[in-house]
N, CA, C and O of each residue as an XYZ file, in Angstrom:
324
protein
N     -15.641     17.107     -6.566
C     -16.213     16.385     -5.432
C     -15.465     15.074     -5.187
O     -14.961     14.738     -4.116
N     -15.464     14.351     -6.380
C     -14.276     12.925     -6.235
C     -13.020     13.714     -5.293
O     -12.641     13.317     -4.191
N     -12.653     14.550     -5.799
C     -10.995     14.555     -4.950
C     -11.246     14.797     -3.707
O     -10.479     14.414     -2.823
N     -12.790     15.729     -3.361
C     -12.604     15.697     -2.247
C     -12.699     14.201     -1.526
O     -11.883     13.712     -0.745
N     -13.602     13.777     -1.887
C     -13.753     12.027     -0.962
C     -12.400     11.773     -0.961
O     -11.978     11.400      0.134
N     -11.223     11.895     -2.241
C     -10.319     10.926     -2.031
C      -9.210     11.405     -1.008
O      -8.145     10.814     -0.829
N      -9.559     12.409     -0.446
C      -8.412     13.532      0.136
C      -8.968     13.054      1.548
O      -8.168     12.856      2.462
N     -10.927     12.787      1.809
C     -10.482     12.700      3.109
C     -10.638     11.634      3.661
O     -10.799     11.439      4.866
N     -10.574     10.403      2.280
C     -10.195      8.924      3.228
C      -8.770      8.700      3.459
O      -8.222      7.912      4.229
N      -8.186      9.709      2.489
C      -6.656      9.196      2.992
C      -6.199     10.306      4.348
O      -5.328     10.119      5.198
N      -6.807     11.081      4.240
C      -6.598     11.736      5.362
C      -7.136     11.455      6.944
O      -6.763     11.901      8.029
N      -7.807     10.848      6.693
C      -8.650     10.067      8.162
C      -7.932      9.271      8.205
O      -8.147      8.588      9.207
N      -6.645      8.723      7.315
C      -5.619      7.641      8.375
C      -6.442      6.226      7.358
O      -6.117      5.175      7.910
N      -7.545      5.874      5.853
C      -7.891      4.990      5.717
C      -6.457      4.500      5.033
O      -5.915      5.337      4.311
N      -5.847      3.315      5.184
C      -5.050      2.861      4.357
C      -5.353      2.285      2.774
O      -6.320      1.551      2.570
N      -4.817      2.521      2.141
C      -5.114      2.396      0.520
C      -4.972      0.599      0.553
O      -5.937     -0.120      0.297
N      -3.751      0.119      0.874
C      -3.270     -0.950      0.661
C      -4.346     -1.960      1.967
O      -5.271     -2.683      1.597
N      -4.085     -1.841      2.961
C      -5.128     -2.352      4.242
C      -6.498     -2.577      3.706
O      -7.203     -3.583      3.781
N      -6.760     -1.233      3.058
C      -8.353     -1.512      2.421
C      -8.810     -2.198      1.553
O      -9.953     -2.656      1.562
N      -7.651     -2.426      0.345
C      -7.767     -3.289     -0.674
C      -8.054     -4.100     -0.413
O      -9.116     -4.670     -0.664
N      -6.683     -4.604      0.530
C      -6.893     -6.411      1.204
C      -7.926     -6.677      1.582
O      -8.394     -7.474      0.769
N      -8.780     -6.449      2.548
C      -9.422     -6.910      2.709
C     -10.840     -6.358      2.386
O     -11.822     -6.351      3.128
N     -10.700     -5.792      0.823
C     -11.707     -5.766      0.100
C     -12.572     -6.633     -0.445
O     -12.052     -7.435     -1.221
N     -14.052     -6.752     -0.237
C     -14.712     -7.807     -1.269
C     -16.157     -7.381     -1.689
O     -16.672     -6.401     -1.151
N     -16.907     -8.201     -2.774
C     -17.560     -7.681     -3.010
C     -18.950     -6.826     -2.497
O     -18.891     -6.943     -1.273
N     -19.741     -6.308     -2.705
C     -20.789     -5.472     -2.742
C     -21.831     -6.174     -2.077
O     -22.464     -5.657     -1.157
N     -22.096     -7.620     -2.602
C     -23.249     -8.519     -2.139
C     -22.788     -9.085     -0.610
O     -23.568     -9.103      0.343
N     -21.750     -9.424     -0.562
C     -21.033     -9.832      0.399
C     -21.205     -9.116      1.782
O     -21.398     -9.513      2.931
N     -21.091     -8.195      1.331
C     -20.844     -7.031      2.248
C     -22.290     -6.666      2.606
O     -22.519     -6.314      3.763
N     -23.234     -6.718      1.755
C     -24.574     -5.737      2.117
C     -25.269     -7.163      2.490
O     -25.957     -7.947      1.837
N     -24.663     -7.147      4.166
C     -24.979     -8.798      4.844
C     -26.931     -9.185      4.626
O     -27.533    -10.224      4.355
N     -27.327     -7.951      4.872
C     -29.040     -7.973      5.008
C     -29.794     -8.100      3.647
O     -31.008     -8.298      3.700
N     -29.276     -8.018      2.618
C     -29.468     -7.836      1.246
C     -30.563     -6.547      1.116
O     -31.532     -6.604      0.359
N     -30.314     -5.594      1.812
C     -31.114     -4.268      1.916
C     -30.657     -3.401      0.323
O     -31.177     -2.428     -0.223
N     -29.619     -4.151     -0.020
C     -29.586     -3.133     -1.271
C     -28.384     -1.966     -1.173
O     -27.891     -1.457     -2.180
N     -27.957     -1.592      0.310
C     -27.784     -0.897      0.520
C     -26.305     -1.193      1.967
O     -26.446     -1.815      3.019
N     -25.285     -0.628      1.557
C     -24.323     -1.171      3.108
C     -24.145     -0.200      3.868
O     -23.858      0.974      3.635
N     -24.415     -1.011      5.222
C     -24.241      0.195      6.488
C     -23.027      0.800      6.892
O     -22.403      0.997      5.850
N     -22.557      1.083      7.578
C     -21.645      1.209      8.404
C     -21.099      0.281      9.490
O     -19.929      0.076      9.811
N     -22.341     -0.278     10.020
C     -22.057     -1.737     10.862
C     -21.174     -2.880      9.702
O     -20.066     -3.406      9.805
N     -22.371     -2.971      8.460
C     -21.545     -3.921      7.919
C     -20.231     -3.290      6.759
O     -19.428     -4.025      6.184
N     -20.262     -2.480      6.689
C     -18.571     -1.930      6.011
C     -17.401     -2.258      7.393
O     -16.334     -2.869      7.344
N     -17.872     -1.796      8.220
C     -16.779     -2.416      9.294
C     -16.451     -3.905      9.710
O     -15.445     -4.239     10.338
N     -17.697     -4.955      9.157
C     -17.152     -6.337      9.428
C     -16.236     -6.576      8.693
O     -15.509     -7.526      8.986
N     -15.869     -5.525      7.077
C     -15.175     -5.893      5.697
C     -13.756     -5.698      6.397
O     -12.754     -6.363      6.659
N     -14.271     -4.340      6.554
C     -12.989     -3.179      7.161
C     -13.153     -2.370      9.116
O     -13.503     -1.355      9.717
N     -12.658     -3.600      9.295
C     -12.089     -3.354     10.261
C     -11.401     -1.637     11.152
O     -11.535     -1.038     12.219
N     -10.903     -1.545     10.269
C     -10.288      0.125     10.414
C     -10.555      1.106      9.813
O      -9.734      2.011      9.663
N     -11.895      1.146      9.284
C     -12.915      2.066      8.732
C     -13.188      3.145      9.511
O     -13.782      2.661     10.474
N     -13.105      4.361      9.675
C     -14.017      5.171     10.442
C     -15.160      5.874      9.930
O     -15.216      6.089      8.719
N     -15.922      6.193     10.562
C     -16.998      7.005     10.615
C     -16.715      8.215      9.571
O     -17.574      8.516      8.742
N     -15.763      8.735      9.631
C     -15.428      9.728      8.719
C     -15.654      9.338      7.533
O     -16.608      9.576      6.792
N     -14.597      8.635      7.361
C     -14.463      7.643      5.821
C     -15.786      7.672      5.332
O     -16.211      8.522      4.550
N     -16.482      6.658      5.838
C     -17.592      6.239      5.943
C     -18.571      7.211      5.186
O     -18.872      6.992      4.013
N     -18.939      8.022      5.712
C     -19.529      9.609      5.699
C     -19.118     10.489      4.496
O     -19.945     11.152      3.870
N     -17.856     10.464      4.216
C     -17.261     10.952      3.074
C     -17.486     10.301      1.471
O     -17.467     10.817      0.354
N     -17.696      8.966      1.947
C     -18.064      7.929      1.167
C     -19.756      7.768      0.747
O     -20.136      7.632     -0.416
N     -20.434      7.802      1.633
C     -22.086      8.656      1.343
C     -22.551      9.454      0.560
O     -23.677      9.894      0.792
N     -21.919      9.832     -0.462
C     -22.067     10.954     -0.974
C     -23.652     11.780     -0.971
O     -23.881     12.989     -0.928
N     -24.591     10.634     -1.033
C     -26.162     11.239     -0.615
C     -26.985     11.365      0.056
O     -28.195     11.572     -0.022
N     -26.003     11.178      1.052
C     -25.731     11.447      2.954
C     -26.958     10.268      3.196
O     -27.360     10.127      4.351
N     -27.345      9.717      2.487
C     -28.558      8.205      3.677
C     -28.432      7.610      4.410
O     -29.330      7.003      4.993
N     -26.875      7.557      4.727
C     -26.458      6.580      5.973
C     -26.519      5.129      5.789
O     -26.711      4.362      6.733
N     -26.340      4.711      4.458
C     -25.834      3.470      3.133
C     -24.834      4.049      2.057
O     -24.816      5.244      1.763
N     -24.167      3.289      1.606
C     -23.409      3.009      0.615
C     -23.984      2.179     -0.750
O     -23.731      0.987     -0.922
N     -24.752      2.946     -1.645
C     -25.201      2.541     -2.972
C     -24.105      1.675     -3.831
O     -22.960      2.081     -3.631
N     -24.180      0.795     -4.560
C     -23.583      0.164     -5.178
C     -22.396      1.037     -5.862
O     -21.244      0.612     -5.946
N     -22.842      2.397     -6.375
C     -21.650      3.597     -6.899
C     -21.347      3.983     -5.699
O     -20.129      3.810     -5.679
N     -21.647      4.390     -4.686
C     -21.023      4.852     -3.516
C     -19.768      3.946     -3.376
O     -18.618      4.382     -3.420
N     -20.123      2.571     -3.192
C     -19.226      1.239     -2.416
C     -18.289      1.123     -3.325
O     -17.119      1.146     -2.942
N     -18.632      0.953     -4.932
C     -17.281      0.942     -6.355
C     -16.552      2.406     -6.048
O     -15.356      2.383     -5.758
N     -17.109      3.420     -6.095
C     -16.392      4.330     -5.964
C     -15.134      4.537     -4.668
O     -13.946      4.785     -4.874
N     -15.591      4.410     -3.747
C     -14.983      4.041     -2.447
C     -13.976      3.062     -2.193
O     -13.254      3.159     -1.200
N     -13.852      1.973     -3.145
C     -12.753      0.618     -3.377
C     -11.871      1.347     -4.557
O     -10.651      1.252     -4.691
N     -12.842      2.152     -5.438
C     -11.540      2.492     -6.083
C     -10.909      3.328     -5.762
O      -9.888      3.772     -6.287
N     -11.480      3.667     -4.795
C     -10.641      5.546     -3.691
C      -9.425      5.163     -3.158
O      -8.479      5.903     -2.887
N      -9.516      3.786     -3.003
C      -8.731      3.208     -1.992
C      -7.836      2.189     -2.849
O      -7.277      1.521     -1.980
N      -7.510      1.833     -3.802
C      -6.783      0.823     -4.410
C      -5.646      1.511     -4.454
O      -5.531      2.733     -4.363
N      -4.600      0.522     -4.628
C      -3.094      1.253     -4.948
C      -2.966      1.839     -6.101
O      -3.541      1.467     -7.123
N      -1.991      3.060     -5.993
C      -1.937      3.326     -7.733
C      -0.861      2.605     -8.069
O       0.081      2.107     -7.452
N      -1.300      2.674     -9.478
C      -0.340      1.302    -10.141
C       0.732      2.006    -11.246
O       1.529      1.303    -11.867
């Protein structure tokens, strides 16, 4: 299941390196402190996020990003080293 997520953020065009940058943390990001990040606010992070991504990244389809959803998803996207 991991490879699939990681196959189709890079395949939706998410950039590995783009995403890093302007990666930050979890609290940051989950602007409402719902616990939970939307899609509205993953796109204030990331800019060039799509819906796909996004979705692929859900893994328990709620339409949030759980704290393992959001780590998992930054590390989908980091450069390999």
């Amino acid at each position: 299941m991991k490879k699939i997520v990681l196959t189709s953020l890079f395949a939706l065009g998410l950039s590995g390196a783009a995403f890093a940058q302007a990666a930050t943390d979890f609290a940051t990001v989950d602007a409402d402190i719902s616990g939970g990040v939307t899609f509205a606010e993953a796109q204030v992070a990331w800019p060039d996020l799509t819906q796909e991504a996004f979705t692929a990244a859900d893994t328990d389809g709620n339409g949030e990003l759980s704290v393992e959803e959001y780590n998992a998803l930054l590390a989908s996207a980091a450069p390999a080293q």
